[in-house]
C-alpha positions in Angstrom: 88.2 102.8 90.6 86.6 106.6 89.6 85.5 108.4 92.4 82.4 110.5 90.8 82.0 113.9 92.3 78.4 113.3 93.4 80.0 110.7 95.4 82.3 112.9 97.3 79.7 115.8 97.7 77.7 113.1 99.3 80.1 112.1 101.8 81.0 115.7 102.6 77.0 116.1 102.9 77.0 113.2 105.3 79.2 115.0 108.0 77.7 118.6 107.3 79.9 120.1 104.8 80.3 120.7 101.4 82.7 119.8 98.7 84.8 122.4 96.5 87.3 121.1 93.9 89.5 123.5 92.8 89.0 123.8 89.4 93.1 124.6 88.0 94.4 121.6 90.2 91.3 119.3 90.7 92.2 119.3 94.4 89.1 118.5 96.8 88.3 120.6 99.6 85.4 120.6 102.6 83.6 123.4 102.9 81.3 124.6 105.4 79.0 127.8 105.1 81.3 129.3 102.2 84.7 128.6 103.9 87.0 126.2 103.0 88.2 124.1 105.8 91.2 121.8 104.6 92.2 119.7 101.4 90.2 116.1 101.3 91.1 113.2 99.5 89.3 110.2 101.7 89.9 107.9 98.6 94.0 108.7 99.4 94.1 109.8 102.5 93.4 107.3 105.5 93.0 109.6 107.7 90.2 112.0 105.8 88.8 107.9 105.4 89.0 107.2 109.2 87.8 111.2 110.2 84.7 109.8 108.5 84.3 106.3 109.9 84.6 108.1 113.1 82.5 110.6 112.5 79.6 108.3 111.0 80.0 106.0 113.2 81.2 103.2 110.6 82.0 99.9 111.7 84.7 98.2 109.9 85.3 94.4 109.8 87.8 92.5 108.2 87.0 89.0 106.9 90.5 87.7 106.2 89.0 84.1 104.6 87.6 86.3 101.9 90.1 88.7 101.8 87.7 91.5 101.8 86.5 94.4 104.3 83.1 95.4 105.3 82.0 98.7 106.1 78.5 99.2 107.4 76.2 101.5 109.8 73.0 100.5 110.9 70.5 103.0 112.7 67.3 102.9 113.3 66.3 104.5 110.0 68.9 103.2 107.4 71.8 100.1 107.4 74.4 100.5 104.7 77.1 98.4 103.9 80.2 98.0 101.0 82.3 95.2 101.1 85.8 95.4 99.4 88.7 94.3 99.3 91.1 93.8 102.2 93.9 96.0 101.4 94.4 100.0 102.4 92.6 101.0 98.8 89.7 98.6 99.3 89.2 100.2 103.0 89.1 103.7 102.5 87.1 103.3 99.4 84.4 101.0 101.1 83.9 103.8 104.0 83.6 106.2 101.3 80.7 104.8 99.9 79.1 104.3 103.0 79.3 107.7 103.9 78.4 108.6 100.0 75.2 106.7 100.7 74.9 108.4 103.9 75.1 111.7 102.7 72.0 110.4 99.7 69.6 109.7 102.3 69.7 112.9 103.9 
């Protein structure tokens, strides 16, 4: 799966902060009024993934008879969900575009 940069910008909007790739490596970074906090990767990184679960307050479930996870949020305003499949990848990627969709709505 591609991982579009509007898609991590949105995330990174979703917990207050921006997104800064640097352009010679392609390395992602949050950034938060004009500093650069730490390298992000929550597509790679389980714990940039998690950070945001927790964050967002992302429920995960896991469906073993379907072999797929779910990751959703539901609020008052908004419910999002992404279901995917059950392995470390599918995870990671299925908070990611919770948050993404998060970070559109705001």
């Amino acid at each position: 799966m591609t991982i579009s940069t509007t898609t991590l910008k949105n995330a990174a909007r979703a917990i207050e902060c921006d997104l800064w790739t640097d352009p010679a490596t392609g390395a992602n970074y949050l950034a938060k009024d004009g500093a650069i906090l730490r390298r992000w990767e929550p597509a790679d990184s389980f714990d940039d993934a998690m950070m945001l679960a927790l964050k967002l307050g992302i429920s995960i479930e896991f469906w073993a008879e379907h072999d797929s996870v779910l990751a959703h949020i539901d609020n008052d305003v908004n419910s999002f969900s992404e279901t995917e499949a059950m392995d470390e990848y599918g995870t990671r990627w299925a908070i990611l575009q919770v948050a993404a969709k998060i970070g559109a709505s705001l």
